[in-house]
C-alpha positions as CSV (number, residue, x, y, z in Angstrom):
1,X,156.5,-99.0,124.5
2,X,158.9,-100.4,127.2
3,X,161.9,-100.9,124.8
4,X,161.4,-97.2,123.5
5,X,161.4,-96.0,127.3
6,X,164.4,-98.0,127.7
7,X,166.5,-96.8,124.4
8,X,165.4,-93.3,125.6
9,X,167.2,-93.8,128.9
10,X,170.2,-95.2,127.4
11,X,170.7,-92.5,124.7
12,X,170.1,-89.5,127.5
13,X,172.7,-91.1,129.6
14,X,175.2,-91.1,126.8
15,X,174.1,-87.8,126.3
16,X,174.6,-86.7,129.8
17,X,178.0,-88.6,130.0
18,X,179.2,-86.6,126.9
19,X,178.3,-83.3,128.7
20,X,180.5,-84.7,131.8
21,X,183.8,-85.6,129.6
22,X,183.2,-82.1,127.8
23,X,183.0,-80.3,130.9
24,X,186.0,-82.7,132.3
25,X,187.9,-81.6,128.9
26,X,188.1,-77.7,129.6
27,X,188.7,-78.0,132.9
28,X,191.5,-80.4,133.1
29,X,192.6,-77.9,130.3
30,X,192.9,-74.7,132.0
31,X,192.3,-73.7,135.5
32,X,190.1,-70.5,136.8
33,X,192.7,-68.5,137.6
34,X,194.4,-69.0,133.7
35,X,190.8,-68.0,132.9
36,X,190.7,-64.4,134.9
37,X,193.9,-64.1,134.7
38,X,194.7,-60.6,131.9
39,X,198.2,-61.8,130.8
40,X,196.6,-64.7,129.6
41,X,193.3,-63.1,128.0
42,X,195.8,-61.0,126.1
43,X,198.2,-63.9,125.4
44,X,195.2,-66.5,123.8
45,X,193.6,-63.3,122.0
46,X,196.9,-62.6,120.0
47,X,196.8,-66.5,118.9
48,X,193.2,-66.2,118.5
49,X,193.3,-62.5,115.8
50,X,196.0,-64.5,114.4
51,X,194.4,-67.5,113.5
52,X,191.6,-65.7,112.3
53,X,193.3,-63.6,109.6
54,X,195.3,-66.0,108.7
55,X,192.2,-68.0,107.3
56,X,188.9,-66.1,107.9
57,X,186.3,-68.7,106.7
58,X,188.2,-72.1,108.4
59,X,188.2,-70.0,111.6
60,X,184.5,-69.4,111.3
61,X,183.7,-72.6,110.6
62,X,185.6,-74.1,113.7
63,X,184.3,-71.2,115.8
64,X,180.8,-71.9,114.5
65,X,181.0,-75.5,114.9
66,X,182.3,-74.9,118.5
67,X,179.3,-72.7,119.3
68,X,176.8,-75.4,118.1
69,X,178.4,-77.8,120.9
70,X,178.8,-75.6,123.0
71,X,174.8,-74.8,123.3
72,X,173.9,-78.1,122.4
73,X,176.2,-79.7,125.5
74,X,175.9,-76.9,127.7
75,X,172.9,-75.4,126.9
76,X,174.0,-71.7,127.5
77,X,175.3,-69.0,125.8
78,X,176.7,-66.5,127.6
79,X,180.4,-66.4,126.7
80,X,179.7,-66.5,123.7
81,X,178.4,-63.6,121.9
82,X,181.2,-62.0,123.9
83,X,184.1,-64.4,122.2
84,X,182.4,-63.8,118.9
85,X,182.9,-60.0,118.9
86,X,186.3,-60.4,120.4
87,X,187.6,-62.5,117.9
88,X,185.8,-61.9,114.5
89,X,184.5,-58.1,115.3
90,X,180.5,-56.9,115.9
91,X,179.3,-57.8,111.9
92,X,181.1,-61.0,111.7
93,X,180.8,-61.9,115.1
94,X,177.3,-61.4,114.8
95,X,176.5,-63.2,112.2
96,X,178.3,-66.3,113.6
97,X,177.2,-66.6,116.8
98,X,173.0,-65.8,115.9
99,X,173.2,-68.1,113.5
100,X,175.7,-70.6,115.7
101,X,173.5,-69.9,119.0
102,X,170.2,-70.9,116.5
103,X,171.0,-74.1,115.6
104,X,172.6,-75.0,118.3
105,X,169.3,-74.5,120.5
106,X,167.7,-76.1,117.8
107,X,169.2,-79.4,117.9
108,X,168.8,-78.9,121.6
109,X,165.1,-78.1,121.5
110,X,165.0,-81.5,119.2
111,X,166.9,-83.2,121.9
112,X,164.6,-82.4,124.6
113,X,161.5,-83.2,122.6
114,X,162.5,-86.4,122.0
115,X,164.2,-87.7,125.5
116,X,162.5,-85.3,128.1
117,X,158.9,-83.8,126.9
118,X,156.9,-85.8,129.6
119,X,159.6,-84.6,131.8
120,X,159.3,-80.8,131.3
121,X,155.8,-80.6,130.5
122,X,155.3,-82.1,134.3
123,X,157.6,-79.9,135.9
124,X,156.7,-76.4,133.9
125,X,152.9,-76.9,132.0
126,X,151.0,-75.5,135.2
127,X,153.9,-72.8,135.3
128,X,153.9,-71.3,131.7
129,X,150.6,-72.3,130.8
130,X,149.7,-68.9,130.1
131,X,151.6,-69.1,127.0
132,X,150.1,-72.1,125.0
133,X,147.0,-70.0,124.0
134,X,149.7,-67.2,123.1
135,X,151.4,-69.7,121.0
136,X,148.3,-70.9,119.9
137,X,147.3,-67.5,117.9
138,X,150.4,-67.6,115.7
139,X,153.1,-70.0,116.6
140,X,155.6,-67.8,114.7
141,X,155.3,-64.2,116.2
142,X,155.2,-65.0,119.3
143,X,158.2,-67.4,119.4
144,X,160.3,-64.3,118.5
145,X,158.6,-62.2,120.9
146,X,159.2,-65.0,123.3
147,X,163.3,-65.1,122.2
148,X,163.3,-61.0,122.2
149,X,162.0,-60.8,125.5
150,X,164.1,-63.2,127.3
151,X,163.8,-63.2,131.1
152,X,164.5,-67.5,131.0
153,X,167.9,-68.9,131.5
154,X,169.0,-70.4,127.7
155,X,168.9,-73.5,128.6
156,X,165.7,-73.6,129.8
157,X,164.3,-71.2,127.1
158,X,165.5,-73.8,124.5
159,X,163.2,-76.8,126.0
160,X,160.3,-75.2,127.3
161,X,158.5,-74.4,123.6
162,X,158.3,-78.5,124.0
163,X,155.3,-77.8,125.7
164,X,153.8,-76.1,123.0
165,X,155.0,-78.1,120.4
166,X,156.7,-75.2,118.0
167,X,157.4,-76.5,114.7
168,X,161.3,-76.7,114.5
169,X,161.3,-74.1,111.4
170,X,159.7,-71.2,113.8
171,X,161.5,-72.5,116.7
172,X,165.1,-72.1,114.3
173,X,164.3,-68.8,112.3
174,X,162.2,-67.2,115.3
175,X,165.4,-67.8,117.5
176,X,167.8,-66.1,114.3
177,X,165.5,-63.0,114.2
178,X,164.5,-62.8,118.0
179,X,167.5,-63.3,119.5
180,X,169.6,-61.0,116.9
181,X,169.1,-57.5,118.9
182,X,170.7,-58.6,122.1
183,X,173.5,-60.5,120.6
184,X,174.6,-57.9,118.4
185,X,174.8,-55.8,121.3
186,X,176.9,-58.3,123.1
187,X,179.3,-58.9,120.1
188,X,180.1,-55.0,120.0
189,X,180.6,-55.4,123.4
190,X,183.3,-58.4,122.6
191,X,184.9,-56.6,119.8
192,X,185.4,-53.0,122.3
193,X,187.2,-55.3,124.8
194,X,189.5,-56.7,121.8
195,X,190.2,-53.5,121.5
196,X,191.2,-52.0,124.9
197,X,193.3,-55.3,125.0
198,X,195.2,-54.4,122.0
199,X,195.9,-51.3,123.2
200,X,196.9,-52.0,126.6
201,X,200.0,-53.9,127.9
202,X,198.5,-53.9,131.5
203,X,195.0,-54.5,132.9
204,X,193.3,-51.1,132.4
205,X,191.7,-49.7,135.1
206,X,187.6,-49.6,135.7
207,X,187.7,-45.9,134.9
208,X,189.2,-46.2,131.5
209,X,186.8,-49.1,130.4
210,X,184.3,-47.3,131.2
211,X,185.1,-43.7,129.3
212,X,186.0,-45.8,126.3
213,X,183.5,-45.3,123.3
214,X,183.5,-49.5,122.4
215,X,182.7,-50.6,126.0
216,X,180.0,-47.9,127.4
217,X,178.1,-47.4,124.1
218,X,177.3,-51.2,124.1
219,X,176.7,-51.2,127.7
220,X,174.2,-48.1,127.3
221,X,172.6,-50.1,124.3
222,X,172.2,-53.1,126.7
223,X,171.0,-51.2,129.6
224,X,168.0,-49.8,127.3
225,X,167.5,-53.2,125.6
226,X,167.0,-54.5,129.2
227,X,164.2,-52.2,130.0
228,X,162.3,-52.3,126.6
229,X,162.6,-56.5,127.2
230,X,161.9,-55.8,130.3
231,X,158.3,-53.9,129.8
232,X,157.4,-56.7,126.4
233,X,158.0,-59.2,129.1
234,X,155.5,-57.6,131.4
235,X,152.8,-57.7,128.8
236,X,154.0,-61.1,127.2
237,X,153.7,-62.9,130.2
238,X,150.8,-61.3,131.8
239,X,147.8,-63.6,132.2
């Protein structure tokens, strides 16, 4: 019992050091004012469309690749859904980074059941207890209600089914379905700023993003999605 304690400290601390040197990596890489910075946005995107139709599946495959380390490193996946669109368009983009994002948190989820369940289930059981009776009923439905809903930070959403011990096939195509709505949304988001880019030497102003069709229809989309995840949420979580 000791020994397994012990490997599982060794392993998580390889773990964590990998997270450091990726983090170290992109950093050392760019800087954040290359990262705000339009010119070279616009600069990297040209590369980026270039690559892409120049060979459409080996630039999926890297990008989808990239997005499974990315989640399982860093745990979140913000940027993503948003680089997905911009690169590969809303279908494509779509379908890359749901199914990217899903496995990713899988492998995380596996991760965290393996080195950190007594860990999480003593800092969140009393906290989300509410839920194990949910998950309980049917294990399936209401992991996907739980990824539709949202309102946890990625990360965390991707470890805490550990405490009600989701079987990895719910936890993988619950996450696909669930989680499809919102990032859809966010890769139409994506591909409308690939496209105000194209079509705009200089930084456009707020005004103009916001009158054009590809950035406030996604925006309205996400703005009702919030409240309709918002009210689920209410009734999800309610005790």
């Amino acid at each position: 019992m000791e020994k397994d304690k012990k490997i599982k400290i060794f392993l998580g601390l390889i773990y964590l050091l990998i997270i450091i040197l990726f983090l170290g990596i992109i950093f050392n890489q760019f800087t954040l004012d290359e990262l705000s910075s339009y010119d070279f946005i616009k600069r990297n995107s040209q590369y980026l469309i270039s690559a892409k139709e120049s060979n459409l599946f080996f630039a999926s495959v890297i990008f989808l690749v990239f997005t499974i380390i990315w989640v399982l490193l860093l745990g979140f996946g913000t940027p993503i859904f948003l680089v997905g669109g911009f690169i590969f368009g809303k279908w494509i983009g779509t379908l890359l980074v749901v199914f990217g994002l899903s496995l990713g948190a899988t492998l995380l989820y596996i991760l965290a059941n393996y080195f950190f369940k007594d860990l999480i289930r003593e800092k969140f059981s009393k906290k989300f207890y509410v839920l194990n009776e949910k998950f309980k009923k049917n294990e399936f439905l209401f992991f996907l209600i739980y990824r539709f809903v949202g309102g946890i930070p990625f990360f965390l959403s991707n470890i805490l089914p550990t405490l009600f011990n989701v079987k990895i096939k719910n936890f993988f195509f619950g996450s696909i379905i669930g989680m499809t709505p919102q990032l859809f949304i966010g890769a139409s988001l994506g591909s409308g700023i690939e496209k105000i880019i194209k079509t705009n030497q200089d930084m456009p102003s707020f005004f103009t993003l916001l009158t054009s069709k590809e950035i406030y229809i996604p925006i309205i989309a996400f703005i009702i999605f919030i409240i309709l995840a918002y009210i689920l949420r209410k009734i999800f979580y309610k005790k």
